[in-house]
C-alpha positions as CSV (number, residue, x, y, z in Angstrom):
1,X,26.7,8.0,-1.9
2,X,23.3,8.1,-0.5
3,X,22.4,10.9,1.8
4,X,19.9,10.7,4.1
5,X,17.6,13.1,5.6
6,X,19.2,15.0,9.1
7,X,17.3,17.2,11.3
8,X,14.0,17.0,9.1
9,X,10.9,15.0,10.0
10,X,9.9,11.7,8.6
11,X,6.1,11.5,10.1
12,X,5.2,11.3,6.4
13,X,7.3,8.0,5.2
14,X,6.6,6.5,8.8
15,X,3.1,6.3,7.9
16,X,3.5,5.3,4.6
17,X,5.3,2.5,5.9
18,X,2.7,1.4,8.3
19,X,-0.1,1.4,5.9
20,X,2.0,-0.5,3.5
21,X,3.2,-3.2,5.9
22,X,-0.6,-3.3,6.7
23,X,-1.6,-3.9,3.0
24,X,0.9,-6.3,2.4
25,X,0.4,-8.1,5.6
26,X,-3.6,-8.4,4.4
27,X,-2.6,-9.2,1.0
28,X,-0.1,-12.1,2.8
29,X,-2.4,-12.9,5.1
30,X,-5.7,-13.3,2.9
31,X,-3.9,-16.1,1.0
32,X,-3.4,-18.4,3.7
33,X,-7.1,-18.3,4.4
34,X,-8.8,-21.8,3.4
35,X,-12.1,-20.4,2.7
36,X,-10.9,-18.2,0.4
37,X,-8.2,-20.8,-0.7
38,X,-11.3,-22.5,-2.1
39,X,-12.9,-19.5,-3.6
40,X,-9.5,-19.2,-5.6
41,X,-9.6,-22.7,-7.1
42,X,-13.0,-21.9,-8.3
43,X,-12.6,-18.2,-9.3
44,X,-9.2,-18.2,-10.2
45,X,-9.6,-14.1,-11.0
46,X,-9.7,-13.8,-6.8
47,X,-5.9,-13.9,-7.0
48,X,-5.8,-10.2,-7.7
49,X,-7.8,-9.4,-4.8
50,X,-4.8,-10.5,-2.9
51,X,-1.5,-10.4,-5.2
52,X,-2.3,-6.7,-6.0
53,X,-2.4,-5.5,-2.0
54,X,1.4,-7.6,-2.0
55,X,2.4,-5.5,-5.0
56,X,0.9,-2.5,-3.6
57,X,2.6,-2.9,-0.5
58,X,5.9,-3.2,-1.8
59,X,5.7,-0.1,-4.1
60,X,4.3,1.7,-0.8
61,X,7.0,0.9,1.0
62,X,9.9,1.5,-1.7
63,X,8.4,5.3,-1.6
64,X,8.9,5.8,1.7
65,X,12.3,4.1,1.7
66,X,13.3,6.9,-1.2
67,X,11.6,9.5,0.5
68,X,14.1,8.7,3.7
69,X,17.3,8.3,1.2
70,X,16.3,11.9,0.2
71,X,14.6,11.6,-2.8
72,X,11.6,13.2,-3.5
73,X,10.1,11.3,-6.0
74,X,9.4,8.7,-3.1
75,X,6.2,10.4,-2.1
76,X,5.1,10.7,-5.6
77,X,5.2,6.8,-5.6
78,X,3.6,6.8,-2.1
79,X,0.5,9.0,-3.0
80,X,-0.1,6.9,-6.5
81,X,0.0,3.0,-4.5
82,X,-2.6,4.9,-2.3
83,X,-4.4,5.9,-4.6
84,X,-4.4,2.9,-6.5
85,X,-5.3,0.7,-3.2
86,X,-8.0,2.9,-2.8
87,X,-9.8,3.1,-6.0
88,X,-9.4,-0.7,-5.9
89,X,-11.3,-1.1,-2.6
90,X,-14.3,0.1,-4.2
91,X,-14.1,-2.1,-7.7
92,X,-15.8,-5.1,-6.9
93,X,-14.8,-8.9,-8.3
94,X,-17.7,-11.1,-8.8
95,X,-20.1,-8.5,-6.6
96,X,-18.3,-9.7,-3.2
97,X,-14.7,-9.3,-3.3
98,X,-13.0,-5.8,-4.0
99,X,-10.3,-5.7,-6.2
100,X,-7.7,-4.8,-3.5
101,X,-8.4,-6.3,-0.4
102,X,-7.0,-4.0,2.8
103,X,-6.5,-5.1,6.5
104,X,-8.4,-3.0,8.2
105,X,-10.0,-0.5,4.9
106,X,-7.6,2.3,6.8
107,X,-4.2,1.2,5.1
108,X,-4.1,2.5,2.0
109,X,-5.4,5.5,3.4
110,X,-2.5,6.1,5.4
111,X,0.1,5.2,2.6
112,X,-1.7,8.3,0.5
113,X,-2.1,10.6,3.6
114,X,1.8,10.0,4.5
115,X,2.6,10.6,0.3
116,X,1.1,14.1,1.2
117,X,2.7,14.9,4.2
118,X,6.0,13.9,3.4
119,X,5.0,16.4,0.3
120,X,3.7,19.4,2.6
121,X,6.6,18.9,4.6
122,X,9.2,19.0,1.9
123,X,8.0,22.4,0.2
């Protein structure tokens, strides 16, 4: 049976949640694009600039969903798809394109900062 958190905040998973529906919506989004549709059937290695944001995304959001269903590990998950996202903003492919490709550069800082409060909150 899966219990889920009562009477205790969830301002850290919330935000976690918003910065990973922002990722993978840029990750989503940044595929559809026909310039960069183009750029892809030339550099096929582009595809990670946007398939890694979709898996990043995902992961974010399955920490925030175990952080709600009570399990702590959840923000563990949370902090390291941050983390990841972020390093990968600032790893470029082919000098233009970064390696993970964000919405508006803020998301996968909120999937990290809502790791850690959901962490501070917890102890």
């Amino acid at each position: 049976m899966v219990e889920f958190i009562k009477g205790k905040l969830l301002i850290g998973p919330i935000v976690a949640i918003v910065g990973s529906v922002m990722l993978l919506s840029g990750g989503i989004l940044g595929l559809f694009i026909p310039e960069i549709q183009i750029a892809m059937a030339l550099f096929p290695i582009l595809y990670l600039t946007f398939v890694l944001p979709i898996i990043l995304g995902i992961v974010g959001i399955a920490g925030a969903v175990l952080v709600i269903v009570n399990r702590k590990l959840g923000n563990i998950i949370a902090i390291i798809a941050g983390l990841i996202a972020i390093i990968g903003m600032f790893v470029p492919i082919l000098v233009v394109y970064p390696l993970v490709m964000s919405l508006f550069y803020i998301d996968p800082f909120l999937i990290l900062i809502g790791g850690i409060i959901g962490i501070v909150i917890s102890e």
